[in-house]
Structures are given as C-alpha cells and as structure tokens.
PQR file with spaces between the fields and no chain letter, atoms N, CA, C, O and H, PARSE charges and radii, in Angstrom:
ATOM       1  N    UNK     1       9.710  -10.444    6.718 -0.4000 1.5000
ATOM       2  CA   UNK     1       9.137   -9.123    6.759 -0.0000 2.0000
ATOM       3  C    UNK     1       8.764   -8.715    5.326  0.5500 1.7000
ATOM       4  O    UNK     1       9.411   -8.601    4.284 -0.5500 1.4000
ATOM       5  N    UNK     2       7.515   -8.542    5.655 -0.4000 1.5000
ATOM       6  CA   UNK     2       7.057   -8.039    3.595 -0.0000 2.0000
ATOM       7  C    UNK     2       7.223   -6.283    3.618  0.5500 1.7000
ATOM       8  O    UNK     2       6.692   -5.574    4.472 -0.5500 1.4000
ATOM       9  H    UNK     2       6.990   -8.635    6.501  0.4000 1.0000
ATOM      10  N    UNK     3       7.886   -5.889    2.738 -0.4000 1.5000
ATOM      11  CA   UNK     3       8.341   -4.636    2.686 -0.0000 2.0000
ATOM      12  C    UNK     3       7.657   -4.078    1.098  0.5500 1.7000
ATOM      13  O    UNK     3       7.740   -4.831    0.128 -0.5500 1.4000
ATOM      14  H    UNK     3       8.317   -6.465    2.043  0.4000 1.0000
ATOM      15  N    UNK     4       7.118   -2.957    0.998 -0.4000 1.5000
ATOM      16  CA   UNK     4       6.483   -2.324   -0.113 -0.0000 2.0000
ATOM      17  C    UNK     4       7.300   -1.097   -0.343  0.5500 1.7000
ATOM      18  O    UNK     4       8.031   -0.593    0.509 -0.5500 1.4000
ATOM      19  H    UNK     4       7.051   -2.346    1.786  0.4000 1.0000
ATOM      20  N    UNK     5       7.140   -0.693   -1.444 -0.4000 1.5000
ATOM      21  CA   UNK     5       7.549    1.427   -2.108 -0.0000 2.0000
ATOM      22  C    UNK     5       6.369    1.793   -2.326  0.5500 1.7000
ATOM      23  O    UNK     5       5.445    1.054   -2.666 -0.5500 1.4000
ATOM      24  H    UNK     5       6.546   -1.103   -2.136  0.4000 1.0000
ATOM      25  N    UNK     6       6.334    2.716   -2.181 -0.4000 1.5000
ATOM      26  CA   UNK     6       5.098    3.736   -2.763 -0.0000 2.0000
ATOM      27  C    UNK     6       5.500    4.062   -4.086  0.5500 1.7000
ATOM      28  O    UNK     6       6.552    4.700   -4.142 -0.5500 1.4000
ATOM      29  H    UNK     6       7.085    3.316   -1.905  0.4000 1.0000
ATOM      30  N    UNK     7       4.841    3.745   -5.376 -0.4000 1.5000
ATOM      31  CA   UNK     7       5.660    4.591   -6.571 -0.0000 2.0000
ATOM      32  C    UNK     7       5.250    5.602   -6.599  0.5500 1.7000
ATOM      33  O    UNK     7       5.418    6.229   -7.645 -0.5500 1.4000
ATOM      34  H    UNK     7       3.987    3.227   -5.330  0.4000 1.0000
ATOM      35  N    UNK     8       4.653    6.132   -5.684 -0.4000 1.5000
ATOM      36  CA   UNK     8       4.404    7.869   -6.014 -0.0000 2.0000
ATOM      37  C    UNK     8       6.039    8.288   -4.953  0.5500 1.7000
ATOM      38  O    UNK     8       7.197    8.572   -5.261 -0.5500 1.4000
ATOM      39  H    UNK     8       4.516    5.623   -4.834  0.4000 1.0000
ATOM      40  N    UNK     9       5.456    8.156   -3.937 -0.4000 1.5000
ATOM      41  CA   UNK     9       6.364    9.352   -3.194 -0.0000 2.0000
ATOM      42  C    UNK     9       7.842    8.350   -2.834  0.5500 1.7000
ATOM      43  O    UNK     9       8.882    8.921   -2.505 -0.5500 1.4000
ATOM      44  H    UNK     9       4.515    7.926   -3.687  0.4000 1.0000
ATOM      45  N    UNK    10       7.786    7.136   -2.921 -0.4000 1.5000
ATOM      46  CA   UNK    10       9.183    6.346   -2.753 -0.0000 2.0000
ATOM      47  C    UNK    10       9.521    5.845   -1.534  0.5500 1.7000
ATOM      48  O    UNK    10      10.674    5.815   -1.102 -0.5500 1.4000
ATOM      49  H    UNK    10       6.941    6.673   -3.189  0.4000 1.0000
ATOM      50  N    UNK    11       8.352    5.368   -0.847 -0.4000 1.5000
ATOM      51  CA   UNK    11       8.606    5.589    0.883 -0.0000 2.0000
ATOM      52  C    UNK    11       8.438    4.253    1.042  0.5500 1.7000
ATOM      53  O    UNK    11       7.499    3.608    0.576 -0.5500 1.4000
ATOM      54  H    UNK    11       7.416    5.392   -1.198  0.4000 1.0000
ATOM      55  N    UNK    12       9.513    3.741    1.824 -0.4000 1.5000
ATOM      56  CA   UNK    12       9.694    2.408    1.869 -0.0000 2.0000
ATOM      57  C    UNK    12       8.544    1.999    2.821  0.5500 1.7000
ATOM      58  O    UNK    12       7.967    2.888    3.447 -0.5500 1.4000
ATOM      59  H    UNK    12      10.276    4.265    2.202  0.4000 1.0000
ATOM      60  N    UNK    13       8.175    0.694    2.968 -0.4000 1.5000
ATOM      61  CA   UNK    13       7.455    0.461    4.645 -0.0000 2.0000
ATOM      62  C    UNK    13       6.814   -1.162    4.571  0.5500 1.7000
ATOM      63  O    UNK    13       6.730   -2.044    3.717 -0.5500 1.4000
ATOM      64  H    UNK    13       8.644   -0.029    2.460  0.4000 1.0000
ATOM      65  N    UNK    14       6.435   -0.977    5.975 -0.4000 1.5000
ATOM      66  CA   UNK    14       6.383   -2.458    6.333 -0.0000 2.0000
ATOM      67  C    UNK    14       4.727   -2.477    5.964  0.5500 1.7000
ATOM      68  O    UNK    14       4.032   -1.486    5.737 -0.5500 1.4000
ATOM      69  H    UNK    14       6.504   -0.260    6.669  0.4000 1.0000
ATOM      70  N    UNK    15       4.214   -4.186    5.972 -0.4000 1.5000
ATOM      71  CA   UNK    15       2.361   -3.661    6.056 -0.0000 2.0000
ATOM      72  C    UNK    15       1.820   -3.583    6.904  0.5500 1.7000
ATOM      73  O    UNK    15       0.631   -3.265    6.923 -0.5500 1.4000
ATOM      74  H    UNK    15       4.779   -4.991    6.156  0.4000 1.0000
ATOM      75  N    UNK    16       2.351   -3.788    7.668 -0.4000 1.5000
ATOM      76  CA   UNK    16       1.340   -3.134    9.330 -0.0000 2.0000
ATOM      77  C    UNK    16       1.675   -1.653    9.362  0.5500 1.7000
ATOM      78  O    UNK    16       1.143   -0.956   10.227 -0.5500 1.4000
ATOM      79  H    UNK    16       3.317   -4.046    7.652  0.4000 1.0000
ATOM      80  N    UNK    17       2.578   -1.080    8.421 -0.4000 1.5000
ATOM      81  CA   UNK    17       2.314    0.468    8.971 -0.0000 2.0000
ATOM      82  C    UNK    17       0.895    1.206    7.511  0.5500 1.7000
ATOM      83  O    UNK    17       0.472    2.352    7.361 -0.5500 1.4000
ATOM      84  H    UNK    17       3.010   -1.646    7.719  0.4000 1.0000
ATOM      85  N    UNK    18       0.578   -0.072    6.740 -0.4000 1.5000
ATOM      86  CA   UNK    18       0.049    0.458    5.449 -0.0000 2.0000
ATOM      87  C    UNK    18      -1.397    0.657    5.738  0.5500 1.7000
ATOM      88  O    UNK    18      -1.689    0.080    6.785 -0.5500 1.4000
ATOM      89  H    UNK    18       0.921   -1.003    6.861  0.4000 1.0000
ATOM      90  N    UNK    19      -2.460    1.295    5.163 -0.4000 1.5000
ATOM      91  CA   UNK    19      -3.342    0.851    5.355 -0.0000 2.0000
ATOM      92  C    UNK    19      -4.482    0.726    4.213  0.5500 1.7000
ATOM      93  O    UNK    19      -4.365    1.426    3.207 -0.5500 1.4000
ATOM      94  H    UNK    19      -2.224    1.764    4.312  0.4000 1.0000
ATOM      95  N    UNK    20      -5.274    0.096    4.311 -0.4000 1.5000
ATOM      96  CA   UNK    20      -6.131   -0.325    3.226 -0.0000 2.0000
ATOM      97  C    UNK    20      -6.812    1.170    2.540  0.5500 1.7000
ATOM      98  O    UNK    20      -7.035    2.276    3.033 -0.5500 1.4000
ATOM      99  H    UNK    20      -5.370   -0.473    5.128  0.4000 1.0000
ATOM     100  N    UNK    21      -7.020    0.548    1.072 -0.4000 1.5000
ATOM     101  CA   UNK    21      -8.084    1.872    0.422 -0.0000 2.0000
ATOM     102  C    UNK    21      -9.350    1.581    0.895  0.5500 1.7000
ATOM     103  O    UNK    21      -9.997    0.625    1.321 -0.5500 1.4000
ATOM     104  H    UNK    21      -6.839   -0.351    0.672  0.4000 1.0000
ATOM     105  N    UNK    22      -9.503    3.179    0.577 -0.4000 1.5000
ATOM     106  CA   UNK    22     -11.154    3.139    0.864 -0.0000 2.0000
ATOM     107  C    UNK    22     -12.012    4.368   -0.280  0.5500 1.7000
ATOM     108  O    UNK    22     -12.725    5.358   -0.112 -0.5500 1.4000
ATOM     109  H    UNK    22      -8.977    3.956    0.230  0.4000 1.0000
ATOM     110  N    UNK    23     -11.357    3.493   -1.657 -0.4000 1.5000
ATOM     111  CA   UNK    23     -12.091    4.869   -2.543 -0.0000 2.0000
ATOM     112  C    UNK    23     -13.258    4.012   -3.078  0.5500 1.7000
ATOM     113  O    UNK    23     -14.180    4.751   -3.425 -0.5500 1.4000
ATOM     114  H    UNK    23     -10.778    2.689   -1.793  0.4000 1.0000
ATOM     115  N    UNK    24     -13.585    2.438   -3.300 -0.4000 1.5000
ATOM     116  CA   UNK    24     -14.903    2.392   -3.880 -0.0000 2.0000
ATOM     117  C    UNK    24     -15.163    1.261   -3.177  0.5500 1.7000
ATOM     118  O    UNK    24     -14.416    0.957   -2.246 -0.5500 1.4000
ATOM     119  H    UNK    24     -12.836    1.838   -3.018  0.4000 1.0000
ATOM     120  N    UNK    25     -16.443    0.336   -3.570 -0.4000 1.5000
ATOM     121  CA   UNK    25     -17.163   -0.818   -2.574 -0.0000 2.0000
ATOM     122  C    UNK    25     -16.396   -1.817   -2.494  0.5500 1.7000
ATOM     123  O    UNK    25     -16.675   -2.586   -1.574 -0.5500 1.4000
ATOM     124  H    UNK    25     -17.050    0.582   -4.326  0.4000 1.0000
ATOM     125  N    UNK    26     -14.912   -2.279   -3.572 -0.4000 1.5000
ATOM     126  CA   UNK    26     -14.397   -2.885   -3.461 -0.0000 2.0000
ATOM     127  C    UNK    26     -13.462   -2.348   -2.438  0.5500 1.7000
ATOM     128  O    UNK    26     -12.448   -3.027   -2.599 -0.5500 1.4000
ATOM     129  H    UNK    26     -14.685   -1.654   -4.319  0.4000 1.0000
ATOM     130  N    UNK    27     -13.229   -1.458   -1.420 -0.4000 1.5000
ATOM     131  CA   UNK    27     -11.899   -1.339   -0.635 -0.0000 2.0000
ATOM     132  C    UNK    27     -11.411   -2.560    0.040  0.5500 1.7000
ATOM     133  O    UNK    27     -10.247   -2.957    0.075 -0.5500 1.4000
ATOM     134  H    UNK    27     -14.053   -0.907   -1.289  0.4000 1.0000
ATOM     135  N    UNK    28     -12.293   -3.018    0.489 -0.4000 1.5000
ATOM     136  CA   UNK    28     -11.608   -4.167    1.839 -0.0000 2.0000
ATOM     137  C    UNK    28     -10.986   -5.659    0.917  0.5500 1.7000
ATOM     138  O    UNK    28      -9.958   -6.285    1.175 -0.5500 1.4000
ATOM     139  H    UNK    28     -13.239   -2.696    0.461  0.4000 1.0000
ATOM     140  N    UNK    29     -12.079   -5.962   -0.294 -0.4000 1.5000
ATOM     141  CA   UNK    29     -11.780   -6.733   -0.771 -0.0000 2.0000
ATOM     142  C    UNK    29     -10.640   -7.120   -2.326  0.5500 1.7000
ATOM     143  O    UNK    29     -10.497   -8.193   -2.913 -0.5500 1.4000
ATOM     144  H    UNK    29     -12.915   -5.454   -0.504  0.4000 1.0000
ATOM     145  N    UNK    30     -10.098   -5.973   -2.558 -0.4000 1.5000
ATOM     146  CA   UNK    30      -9.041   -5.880   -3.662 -0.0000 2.0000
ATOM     147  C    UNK    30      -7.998   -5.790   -3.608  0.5500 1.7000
ATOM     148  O    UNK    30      -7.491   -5.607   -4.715 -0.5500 1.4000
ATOM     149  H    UNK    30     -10.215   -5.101   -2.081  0.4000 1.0000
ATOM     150  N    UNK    31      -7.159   -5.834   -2.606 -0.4000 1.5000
ATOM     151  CA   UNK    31      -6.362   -6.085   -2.341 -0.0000 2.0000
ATOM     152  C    UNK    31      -5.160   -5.102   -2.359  0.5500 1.7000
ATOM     153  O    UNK    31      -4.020   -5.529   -2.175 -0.5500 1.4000
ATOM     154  H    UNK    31      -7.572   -5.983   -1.707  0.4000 1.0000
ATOM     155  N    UNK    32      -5.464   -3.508   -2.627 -0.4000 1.5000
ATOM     156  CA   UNK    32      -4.927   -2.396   -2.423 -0.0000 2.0000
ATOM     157  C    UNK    32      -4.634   -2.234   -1.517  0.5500 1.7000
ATOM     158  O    UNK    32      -5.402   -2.437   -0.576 -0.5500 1.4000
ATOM     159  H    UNK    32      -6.390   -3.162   -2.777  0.4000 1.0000
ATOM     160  N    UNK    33      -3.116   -1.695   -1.300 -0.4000 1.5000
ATOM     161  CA   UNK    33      -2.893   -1.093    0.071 -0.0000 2.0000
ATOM     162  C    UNK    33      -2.744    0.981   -0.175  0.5500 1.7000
ATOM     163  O    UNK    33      -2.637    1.614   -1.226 -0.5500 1.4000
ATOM     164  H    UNK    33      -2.492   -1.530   -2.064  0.4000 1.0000
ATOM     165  N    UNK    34      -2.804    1.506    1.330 -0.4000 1.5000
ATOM     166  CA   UNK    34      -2.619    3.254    0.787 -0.0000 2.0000
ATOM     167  C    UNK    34      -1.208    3.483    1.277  0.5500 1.7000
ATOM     168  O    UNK    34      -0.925    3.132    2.422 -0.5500 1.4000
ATOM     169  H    UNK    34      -2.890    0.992    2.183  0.4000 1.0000
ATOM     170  N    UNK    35      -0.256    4.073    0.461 -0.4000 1.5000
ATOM     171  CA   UNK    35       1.011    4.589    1.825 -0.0000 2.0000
ATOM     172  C    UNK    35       0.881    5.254    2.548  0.5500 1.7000
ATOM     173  O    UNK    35       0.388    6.370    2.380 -0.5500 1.4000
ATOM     174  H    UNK    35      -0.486    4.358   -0.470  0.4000 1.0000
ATOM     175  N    UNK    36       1.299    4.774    3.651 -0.4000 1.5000
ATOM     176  CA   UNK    36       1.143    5.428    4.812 -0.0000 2.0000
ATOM     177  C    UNK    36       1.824    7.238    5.052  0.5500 1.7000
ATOM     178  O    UNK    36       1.360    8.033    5.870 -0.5500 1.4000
ATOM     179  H    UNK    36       1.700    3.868    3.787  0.4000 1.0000
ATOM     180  N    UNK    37       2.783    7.470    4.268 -0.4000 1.5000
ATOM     181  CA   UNK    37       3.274    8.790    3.614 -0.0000 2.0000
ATOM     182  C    UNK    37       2.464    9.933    3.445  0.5500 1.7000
ATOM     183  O    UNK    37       2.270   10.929    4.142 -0.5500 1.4000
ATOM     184  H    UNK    37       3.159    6.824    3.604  0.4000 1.0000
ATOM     185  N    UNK    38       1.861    9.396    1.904 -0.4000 1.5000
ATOM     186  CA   UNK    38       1.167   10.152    0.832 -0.0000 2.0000
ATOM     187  C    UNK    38      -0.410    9.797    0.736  0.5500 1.7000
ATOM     188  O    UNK    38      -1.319   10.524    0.338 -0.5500 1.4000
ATOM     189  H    UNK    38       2.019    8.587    1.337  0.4000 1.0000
ATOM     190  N    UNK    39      -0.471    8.439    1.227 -0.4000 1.5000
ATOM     191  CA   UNK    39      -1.653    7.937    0.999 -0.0000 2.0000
ATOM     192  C    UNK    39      -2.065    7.530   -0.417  0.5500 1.7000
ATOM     193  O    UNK    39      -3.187    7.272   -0.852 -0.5500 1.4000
ATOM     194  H    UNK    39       0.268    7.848    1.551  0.4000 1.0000
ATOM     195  N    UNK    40      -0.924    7.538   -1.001 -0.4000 1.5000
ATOM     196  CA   UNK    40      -1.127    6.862   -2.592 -0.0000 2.0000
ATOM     197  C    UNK    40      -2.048    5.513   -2.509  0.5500 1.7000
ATOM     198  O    UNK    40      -2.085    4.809   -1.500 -0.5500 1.4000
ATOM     199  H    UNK    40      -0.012    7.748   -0.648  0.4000 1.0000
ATOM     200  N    UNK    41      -2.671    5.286   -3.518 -0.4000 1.5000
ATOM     201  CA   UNK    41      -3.163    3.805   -2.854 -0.0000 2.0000
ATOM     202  C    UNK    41      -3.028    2.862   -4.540  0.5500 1.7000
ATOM     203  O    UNK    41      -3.426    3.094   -5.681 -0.5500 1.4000
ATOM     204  H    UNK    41      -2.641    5.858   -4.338  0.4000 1.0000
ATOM     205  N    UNK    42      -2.061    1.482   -3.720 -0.4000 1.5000
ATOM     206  CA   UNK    42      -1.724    0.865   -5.438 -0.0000 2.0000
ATOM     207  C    UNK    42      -1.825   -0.453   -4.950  0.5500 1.7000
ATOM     208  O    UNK    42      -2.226   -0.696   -3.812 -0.5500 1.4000
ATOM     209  H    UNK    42      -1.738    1.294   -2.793  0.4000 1.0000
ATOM     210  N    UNK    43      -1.524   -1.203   -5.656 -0.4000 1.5000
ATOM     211  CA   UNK    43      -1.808   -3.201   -5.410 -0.0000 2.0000
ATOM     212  C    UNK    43      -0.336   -3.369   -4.484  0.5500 1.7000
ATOM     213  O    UNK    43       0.808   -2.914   -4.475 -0.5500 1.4000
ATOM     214  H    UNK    43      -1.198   -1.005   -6.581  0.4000 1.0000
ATOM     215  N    UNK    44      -1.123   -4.260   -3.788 -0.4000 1.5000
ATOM     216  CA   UNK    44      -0.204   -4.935   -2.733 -0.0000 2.0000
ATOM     217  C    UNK    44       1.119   -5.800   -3.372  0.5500 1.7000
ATOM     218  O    UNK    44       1.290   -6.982   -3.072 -0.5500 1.4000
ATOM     219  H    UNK    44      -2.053   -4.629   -3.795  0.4000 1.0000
ATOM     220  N    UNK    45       1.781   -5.269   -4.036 -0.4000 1.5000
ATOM     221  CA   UNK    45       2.800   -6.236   -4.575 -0.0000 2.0000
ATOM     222  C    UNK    45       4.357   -6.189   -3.657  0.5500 1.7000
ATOM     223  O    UNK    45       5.141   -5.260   -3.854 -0.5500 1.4000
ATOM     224  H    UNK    45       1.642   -4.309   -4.279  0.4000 1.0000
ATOM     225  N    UNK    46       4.580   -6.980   -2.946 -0.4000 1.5000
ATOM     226  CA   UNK    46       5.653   -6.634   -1.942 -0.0000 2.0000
ATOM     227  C    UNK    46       6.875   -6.368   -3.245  0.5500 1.7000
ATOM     228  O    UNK    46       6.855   -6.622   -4.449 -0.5500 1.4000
ATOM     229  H    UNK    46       3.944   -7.734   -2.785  0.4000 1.0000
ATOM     230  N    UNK    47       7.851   -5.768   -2.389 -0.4000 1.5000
ATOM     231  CA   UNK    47       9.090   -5.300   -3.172 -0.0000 2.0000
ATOM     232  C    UNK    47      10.398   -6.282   -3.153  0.5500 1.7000
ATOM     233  O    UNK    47      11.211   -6.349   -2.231 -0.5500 1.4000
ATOM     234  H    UNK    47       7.868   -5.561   -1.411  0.4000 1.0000
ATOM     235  N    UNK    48      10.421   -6.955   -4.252 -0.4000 1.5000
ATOM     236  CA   UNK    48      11.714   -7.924   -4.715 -0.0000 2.0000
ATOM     237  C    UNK    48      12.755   -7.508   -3.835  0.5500 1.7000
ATOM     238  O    UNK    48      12.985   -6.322   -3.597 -0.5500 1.4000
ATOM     239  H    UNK    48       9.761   -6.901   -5.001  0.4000 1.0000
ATOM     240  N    UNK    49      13.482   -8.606   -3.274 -0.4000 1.5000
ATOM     241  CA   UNK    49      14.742   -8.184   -1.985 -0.0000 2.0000
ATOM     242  C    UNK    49      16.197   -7.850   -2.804  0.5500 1.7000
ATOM     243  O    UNK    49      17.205   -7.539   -2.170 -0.5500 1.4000
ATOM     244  H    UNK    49      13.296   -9.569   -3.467  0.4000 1.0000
C-alpha cells in the first residue's frame, strides 16, 4: 500500500483516494498528486514506513 502526507495540512492517505493536479499543461504528465483534504498539490513521493 503506497501511503503519502500532505505537507500542508498533514493528512495521511492512500493514492487512489489522491487525485491528480490540474494547474498547468503539464497536469497529467508530472507526476503531482492534489490531497484529497486541502487539495494541496506536491510530487508524488510516497512516505518512508
């Protein structure tokens, strides 16, 4: 199970609950995810166990 934080708001979660950015032409392809929370949107780096 790949598990992420939001460093804005701290909200743990899985990536099927995440969903992709959509602020410029690169959204689909950069590899950003948004939290599902806050909607922060930062690089997909899963969180060390």
């Amino acid at each position: 199970m790949t598990t992420y934080q939001c460093p804005m708001c701290g909200r743990k979660f899985e990536k099927a609950q995440a969903t992709g950015c959509a602020g410029c032409m690169m959204a689909r392809a950069c590899g950003a995810i948004a939290c599902p929370n806050c909607g922060y949107e930062f690089p997909a780096v899963p969180e060390e166990a």
